[in-house]
C-alpha positions as CSV (number, residue, x, y, z in Angstrom):
1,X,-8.1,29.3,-1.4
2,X,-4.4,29.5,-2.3
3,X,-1.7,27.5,-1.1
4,X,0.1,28.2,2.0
5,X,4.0,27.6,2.2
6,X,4.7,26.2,5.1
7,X,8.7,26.1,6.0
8,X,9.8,22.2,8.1
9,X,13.1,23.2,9.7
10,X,15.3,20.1,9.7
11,X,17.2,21.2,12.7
12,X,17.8,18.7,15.4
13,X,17.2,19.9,18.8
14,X,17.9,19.3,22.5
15,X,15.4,21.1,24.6
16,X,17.8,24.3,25.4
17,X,19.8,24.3,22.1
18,X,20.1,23.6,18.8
19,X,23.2,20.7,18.1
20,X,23.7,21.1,14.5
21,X,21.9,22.9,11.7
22,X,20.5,20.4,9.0
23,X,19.1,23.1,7.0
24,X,15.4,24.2,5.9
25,X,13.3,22.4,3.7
26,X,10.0,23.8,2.1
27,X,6.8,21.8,1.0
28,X,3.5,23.8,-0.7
29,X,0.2,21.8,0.8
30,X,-3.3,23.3,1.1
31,X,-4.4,20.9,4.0
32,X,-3.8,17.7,5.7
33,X,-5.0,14.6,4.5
34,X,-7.1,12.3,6.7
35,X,-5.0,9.1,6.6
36,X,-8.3,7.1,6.5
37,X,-9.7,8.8,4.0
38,X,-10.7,6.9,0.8
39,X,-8.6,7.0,-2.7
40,X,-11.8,5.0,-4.3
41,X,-14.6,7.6,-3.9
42,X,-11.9,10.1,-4.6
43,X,-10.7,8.6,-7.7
44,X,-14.0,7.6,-8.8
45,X,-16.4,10.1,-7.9
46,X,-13.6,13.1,-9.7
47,X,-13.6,11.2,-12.9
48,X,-17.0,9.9,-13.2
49,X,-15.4,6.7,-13.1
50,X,-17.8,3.6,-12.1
51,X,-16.4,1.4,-9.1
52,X,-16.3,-1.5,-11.4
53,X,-14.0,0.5,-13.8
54,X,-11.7,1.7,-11.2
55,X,-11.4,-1.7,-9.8
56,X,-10.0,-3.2,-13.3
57,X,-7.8,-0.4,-13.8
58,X,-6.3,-1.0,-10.0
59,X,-6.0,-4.5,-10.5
60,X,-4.2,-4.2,-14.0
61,X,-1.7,-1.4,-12.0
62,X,-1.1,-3.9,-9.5
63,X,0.3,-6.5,-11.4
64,X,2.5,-4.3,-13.3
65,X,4.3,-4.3,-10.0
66,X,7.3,-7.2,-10.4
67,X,11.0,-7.0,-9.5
68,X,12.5,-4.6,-9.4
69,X,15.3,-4.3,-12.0
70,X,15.9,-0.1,-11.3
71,X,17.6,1.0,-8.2
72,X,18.1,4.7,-8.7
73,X,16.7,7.2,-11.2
74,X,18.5,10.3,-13.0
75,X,16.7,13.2,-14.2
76,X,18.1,15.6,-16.3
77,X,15.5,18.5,-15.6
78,X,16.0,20.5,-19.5
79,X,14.7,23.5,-17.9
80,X,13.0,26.4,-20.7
81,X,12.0,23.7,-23.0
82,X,14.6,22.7,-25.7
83,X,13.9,22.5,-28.9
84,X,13.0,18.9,-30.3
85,X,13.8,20.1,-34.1
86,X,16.7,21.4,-33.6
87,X,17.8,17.5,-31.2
88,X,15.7,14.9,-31.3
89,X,13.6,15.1,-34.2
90,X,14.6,17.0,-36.9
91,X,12.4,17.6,-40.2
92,X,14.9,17.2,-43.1
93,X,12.0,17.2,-45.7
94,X,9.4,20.5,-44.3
95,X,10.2,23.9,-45.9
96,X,13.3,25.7,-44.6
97,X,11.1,28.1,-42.3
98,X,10.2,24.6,-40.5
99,X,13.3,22.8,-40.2
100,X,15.8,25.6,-39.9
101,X,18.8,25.6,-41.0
102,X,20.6,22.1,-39.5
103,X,21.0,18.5,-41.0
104,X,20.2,15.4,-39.6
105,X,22.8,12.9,-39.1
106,X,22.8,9.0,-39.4
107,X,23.1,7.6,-35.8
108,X,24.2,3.9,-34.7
109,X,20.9,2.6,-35.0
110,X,19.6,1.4,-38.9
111,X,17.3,4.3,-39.4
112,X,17.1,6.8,-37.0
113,X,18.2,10.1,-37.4
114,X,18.8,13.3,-35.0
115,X,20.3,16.7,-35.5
116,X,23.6,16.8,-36.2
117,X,24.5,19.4,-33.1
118,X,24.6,15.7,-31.2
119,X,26.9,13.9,-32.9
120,X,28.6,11.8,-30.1
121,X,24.8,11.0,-28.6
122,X,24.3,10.1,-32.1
123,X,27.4,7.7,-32.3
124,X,25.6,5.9,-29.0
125,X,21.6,5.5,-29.6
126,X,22.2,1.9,-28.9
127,X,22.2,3.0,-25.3
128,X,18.7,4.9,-25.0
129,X,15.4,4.8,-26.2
130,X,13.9,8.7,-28.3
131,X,10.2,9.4,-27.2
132,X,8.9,11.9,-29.8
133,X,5.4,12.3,-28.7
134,X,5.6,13.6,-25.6
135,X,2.3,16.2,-25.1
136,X,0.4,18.1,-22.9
137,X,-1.9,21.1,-23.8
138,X,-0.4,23.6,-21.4
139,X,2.3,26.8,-23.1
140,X,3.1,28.4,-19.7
141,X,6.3,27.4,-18.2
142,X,5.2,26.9,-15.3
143,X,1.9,25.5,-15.5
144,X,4.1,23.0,-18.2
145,X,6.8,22.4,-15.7
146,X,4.7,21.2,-13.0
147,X,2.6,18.8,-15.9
148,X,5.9,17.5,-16.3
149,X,7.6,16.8,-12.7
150,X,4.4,15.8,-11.1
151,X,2.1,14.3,-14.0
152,X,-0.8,16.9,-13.6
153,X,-2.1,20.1,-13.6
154,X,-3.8,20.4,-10.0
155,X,-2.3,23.5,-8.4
156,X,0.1,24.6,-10.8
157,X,0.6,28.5,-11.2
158,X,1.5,30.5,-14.2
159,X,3.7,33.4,-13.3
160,X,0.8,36.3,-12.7
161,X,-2.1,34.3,-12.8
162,X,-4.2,32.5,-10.9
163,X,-3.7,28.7,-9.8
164,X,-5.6,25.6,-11.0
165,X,-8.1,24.2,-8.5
166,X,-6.6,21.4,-6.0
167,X,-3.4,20.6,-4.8
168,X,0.1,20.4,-6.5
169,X,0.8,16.9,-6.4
170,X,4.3,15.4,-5.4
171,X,7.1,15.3,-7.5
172,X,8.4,12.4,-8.9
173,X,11.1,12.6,-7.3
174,X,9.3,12.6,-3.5
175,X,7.0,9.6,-4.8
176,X,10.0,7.6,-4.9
177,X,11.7,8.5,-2.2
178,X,8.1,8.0,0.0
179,X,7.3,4.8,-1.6
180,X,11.1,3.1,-0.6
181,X,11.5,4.9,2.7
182,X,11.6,1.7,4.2
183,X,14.7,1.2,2.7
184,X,17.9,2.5,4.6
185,X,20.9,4.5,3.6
186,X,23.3,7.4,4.2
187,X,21.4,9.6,2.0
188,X,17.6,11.3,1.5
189,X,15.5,9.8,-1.4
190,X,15.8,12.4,-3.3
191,X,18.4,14.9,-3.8
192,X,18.0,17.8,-6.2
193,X,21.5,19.0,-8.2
194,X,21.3,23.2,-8.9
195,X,19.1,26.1,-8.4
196,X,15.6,26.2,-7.4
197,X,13.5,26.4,-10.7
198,X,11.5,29.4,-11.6
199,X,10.5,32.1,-14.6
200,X,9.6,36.0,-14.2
201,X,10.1,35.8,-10.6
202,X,7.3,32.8,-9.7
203,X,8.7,29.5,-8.5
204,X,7.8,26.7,-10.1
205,X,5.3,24.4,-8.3
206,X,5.9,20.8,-8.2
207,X,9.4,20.4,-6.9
208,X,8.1,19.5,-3.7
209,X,6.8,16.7,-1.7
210,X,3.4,17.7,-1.0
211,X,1.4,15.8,1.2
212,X,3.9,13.2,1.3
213,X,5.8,15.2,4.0
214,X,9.1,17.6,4.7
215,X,10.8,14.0,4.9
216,X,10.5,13.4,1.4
217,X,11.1,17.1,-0.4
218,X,14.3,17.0,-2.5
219,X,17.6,17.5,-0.4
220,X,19.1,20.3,-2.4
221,X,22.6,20.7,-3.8
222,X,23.4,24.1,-5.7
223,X,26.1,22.1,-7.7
224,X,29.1,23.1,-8.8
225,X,30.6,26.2,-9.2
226,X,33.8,27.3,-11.0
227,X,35.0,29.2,-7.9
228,X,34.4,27.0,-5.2
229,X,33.8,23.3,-7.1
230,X,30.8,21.6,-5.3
231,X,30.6,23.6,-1.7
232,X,29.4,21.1,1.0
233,X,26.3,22.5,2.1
234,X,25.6,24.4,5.4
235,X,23.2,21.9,6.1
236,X,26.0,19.4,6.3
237,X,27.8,21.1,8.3
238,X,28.9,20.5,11.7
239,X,30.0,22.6,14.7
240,X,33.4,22.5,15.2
241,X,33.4,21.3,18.9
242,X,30.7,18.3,17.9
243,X,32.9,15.0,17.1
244,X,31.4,12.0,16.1
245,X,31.1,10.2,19.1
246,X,29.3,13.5,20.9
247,X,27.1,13.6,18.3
248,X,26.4,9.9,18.6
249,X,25.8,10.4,22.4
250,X,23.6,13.6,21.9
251,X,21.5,11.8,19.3
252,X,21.0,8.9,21.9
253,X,19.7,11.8,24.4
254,X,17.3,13.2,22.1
255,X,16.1,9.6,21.3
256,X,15.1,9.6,24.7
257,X,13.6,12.5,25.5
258,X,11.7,11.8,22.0
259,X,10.3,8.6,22.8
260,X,6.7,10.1,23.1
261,X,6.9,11.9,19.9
262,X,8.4,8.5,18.1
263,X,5.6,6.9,19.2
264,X,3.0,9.7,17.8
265,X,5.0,9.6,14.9
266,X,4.6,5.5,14.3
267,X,0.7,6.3,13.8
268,X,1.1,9.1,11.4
269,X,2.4,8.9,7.8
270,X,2.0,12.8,7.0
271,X,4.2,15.7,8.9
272,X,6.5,13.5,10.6
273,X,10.5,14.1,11.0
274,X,12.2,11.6,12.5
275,X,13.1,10.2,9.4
276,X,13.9,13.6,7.5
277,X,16.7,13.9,11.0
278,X,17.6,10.3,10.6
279,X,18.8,10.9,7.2
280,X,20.4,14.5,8.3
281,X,22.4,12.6,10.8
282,X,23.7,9.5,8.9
283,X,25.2,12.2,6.3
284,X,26.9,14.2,8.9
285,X,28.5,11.0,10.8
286,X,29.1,8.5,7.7
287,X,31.0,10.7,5.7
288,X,28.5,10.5,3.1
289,X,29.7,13.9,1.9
290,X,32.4,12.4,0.3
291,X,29.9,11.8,-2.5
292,X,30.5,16.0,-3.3
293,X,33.9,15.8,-3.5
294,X,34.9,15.6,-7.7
295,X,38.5,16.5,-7.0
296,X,38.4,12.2,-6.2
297,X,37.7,12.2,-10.1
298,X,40.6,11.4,-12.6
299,X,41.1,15.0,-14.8
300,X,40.6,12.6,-17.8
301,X,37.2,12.2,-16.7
302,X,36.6,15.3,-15.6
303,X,37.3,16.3,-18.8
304,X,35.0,13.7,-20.5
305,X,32.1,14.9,-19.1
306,X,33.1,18.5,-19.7
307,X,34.5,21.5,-17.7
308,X,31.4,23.2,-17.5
309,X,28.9,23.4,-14.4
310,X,26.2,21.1,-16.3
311,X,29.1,18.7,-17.3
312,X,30.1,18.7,-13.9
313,X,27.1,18.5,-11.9
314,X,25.9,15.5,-14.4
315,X,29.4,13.7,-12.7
316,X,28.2,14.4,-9.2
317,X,24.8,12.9,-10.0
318,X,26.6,9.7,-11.3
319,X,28.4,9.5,-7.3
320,X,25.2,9.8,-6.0
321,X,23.5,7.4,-8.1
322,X,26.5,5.4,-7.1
323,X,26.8,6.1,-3.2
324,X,23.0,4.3,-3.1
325,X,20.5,7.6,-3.8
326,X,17.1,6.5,-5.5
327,X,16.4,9.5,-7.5
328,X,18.6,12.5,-8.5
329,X,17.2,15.4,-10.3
330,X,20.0,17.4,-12.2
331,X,18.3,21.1,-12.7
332,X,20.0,22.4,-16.5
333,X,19.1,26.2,-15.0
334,X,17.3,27.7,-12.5
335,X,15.3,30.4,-14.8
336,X,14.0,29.1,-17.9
337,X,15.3,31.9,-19.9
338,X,18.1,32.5,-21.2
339,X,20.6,35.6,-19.5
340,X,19.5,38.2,-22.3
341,X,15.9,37.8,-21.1
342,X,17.4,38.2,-17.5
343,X,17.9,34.5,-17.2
344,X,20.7,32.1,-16.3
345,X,21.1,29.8,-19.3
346,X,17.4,28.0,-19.4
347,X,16.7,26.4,-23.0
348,X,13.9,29.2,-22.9
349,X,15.2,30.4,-27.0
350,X,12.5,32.8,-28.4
351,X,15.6,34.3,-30.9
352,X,18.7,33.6,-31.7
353,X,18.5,30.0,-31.4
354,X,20.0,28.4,-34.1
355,X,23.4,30.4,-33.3
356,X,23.4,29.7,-29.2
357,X,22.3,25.8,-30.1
358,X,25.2,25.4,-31.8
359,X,27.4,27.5,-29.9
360,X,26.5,26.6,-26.2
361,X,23.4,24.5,-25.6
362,X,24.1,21.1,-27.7
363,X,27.8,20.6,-27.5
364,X,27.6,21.3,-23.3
365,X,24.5,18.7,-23.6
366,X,25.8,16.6,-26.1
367,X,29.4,16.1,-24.5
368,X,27.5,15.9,-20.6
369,X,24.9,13.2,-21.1
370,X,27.4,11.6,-23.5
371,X,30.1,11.1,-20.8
372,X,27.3,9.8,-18.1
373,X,26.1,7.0,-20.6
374,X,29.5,5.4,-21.2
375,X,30.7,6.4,-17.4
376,X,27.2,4.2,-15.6
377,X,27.9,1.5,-18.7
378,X,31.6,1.3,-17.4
379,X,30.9,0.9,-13.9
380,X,28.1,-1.9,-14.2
381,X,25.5,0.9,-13.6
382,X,23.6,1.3,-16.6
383,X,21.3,-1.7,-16.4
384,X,20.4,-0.7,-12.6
385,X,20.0,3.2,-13.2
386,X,17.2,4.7,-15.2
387,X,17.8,8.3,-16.7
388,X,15.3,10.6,-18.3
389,X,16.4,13.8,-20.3
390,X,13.1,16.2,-21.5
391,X,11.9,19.4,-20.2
392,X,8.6,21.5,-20.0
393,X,7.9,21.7,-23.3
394,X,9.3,21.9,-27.0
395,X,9.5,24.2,-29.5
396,X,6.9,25.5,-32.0
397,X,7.3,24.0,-35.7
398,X,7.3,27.8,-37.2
399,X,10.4,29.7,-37.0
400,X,10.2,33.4,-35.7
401,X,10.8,37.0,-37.1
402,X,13.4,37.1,-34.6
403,X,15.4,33.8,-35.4
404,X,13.9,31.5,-32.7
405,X,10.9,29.1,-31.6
406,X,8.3,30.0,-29.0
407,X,6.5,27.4,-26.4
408,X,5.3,24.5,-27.7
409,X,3.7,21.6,-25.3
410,X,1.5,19.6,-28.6
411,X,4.7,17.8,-28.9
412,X,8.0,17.3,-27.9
413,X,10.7,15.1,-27.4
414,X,12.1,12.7,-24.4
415,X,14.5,10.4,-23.9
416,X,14.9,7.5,-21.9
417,X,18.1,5.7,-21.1
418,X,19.4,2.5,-18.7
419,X,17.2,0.4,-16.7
420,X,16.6,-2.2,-19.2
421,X,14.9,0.4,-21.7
422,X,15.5,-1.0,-25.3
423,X,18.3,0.7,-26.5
424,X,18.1,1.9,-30.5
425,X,14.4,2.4,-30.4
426,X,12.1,5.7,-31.1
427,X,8.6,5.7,-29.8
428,X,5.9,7.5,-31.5
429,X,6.1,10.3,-34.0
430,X,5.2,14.0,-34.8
431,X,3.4,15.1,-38.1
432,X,5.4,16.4,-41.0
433,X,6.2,20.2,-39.3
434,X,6.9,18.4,-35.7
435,X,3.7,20.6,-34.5
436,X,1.3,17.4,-33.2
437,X,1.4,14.0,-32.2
438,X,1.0,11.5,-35.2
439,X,1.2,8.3,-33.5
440,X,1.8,6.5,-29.9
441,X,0.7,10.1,-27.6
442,X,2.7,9.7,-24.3
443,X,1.8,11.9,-21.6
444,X,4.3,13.0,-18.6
445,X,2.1,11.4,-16.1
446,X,2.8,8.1,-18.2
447,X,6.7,8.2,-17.8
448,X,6.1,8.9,-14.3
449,X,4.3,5.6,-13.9
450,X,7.0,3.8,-16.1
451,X,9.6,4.7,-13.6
452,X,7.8,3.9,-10.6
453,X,7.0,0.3,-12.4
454,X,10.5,-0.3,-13.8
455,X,11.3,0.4,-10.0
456,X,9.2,-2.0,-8.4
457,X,7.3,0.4,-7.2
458,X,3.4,0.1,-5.9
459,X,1.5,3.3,-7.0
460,X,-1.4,2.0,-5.0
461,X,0.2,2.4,-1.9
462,X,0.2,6.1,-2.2
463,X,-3.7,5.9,-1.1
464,X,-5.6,9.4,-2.0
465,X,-1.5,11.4,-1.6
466,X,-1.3,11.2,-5.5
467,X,-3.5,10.3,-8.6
468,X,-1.2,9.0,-11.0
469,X,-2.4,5.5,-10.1
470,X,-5.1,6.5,-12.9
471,X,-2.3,6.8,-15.6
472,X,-0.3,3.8,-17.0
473,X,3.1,3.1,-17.8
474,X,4.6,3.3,-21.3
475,X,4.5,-0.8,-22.0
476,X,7.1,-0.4,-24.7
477,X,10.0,1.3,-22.5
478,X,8.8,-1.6,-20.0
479,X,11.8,-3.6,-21.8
């Protein structure tokens, strides 16, 4: 049976009339979840897995729970699947139709090299940790880009074909944001930077909250544009004759007339609201939305982190991260290809990659994430904010009639910065052509548990909503 989109309207209501529009938020679920259902049959009976097993396993995850040194996670989403030869882990040594037609570079760190299209990340390896065996089995977009925003397979969709059995679990991003939604603030848990992401016309599953609940889907930013800078959105946006004190009135008034819901609500965890118009209304009455505004940025700055829309959008990230958001997802594209496949800029480069690489794609990235590693450092926020660059895939070790690199999940490249991740270091390795893991495999499902754990974060407590409980976290980014 295929998944139903269902559409949870965010828009608060007195019984005659809407007050203010908060905007439309969409979640992909197959069914509800009985909230007394058990996670150990589940878990155990799925994976052949006996109880005695499962129990060790739960009991090691447990205790990998401690204090929590993270406060907010930044994810720079590499839509299209950049090419790890031709960044992170270039093959000096294979034969030129391997490792192209770029040098490595010496970085900061005794050692380690990386293509020299990065040269300022190189000057600053100090500040993140390179994971170069990152790999899943999946060459689909798609089916790849859910693997990597949700740690599995269940329910993702290649474009045209049919979906894998079960249900898409939740994004990382809605994990976090359901496992500290106890924890107040002016804004969502997750807020989502730039287009929705999608290839050949099919959206990509997994940017969603799932059976966590509308409350917890990304609140989404398009980001900035040239023309207009970072437009507030509608969803922000409140009717002229509505002041602060009327809407502080009106919201006491619906509290009221709510009370029965409220009370429904206390005894369910999945399909509720309040909190989702909670959150709505503490951004339109705190002024939260001066978080958007970059023109409070020094030009300097500005400049520093580039004058394009990924340079930007990477500055509005830092603001929210700063302004108290636990986890912001900055979206490179919205396609994965590229515009002359009918794209808008995704790392998706079956030919002419070399040339656009060096032209466009490394200096905007290399400039971008750069400027946000010395910016979070300078303001005391590097040791409390975790950041993770990597997209769907990489790149295939063989170079193309047609001067490019085609899909490539066997292996690829990540990088993980802040947090108390040991700077300098690089994690695992690929085999002489960059086709295979040679040493230390890392799956996406086990950097999702590292930031939960670096986070403080209970992965038990998500009961049957997610699986991920069954994967560990990478002990040596652990710090």
């Amino acid at each position: 049976m295929s998944c139903v989109t269902s559409l949870a309207s965010a828009r608060v209501f007195l019984r005659d009339k809407p007050m203010l529009n908060l905007g439309r938020f969409s979640t992909q679920t197959c069914q509800t979840v009985g909230r007394r259902s058990l996670l150990q049959v589940g878990a155990c009976s799925a994976l052949g897995l006996g109880m005695s097993a499962w129990m060790t396993r739960a009991s090691a995850q447990a205790a990998e729970v401690g204090p929590a040194r993270v406060k907010s996670v930044l994810l720079l989403w590499l839509w299209g699947g950049p090419s790890h030869h031709e960044t992170w882990d270039p093959k000096p040594d294979a034969p030129v139709q391997i490792r192209g037609c770029f040098r490595p570079i010496s970085t900061a760190t005794s050692g380690t090299q990386i293509c020299e299209l990065l040269p300022q990340l190189a000057r600053r390896t100090d500040k993140y940790a390179i994971v170069r065996s990152v790999n899943h089995d999946q060459k689909d977009h798609n089916v790849g880009g859910t693997i990597g925003l949700t740690g599995h397979i269940h329910g993702a969709k290649a474009s045209g074909g049919i979906p894998f059995p079960g249900n898409v679990r939740p994004n990382m991003g809605s994990v976090v944001s359901y496992l500290k939604r106890q924890e107040t603030g002016d804004w969502p848990g997750y807020v989502a930077i730039g287009p929705h992401c999608k290839v050949s016309g099919e959206a990509l599953r997994g940017q969603q909250s799932g059976t966590l609940g509308a409350a917890h889907d990304p609140f989404r930013i398009e980001g900035y544009t040239f023309d207009d800078g970072v437009k507030i959105p509608q969803a922000l946006e409140t009717m002229p004759s509505l002041d602060s004190s009327r809407l502080t009135r009106r919201r006491d008034l619906l509290q009221q007339v709510d009370g029965y819901r409220r009370q429904f609500d206390a005894l369910a965890d999945i399909g509720r609201y309040s909190d989702l118009e909670q959150k709505a209304f503490s951004l339109v009455t705190a002024a939260a939305t001066k978080s958007l505004n970059l023109d409070l940025e020094s030009d300097a700055l500005r400049d520093r982190y580039g004058r394009t829309v990924y340079g930007q959008n990477l500055m509005l990230a830092r603001r929210l991260v700063e302004s108290g958001v636990p986890f912001v997802q900055v979206n490179w594209s919205g396609d994965a290809e590229d515009e002359q496949q009918g794209g808008d800029g995704g790392w998706d480069l079956h030919y002419r990659l070399f040339e656009r690489m060096q032209e466009r794609y490394c200096p905007i990235f290399d400039k971008a994430f750069s400027a946000l590693l010395d910016d979070l450092e300078q303001r005391g926020l590097l040791d409390t904010t975790l950041v993770l660059a990597m997209g769907e895939f990489g790149r295939s070790p063989q170079i193309s009639g047609a001067a490019g690199r085609e899909h490539w999940p066997f292996v690829y490249s990540a990088v993980m910065a802040g947090g108390g991740v040991p700077g300098g270091m690089v994690l695992g390795s690929s085999t002489p052509d960059g086709g295979y893991v040679r040493t230390n495999p890392v799956h996406p499902a086990n950097l999702i548990a590292t930031i939960l754990a670096k986070m403080g974060l209970d992965r038990l407590a998500l009961g049957d909503r997610d699986a991920s409980i069954l994967e560990g976290p990478v002990e040596e980014l652990m710090g």
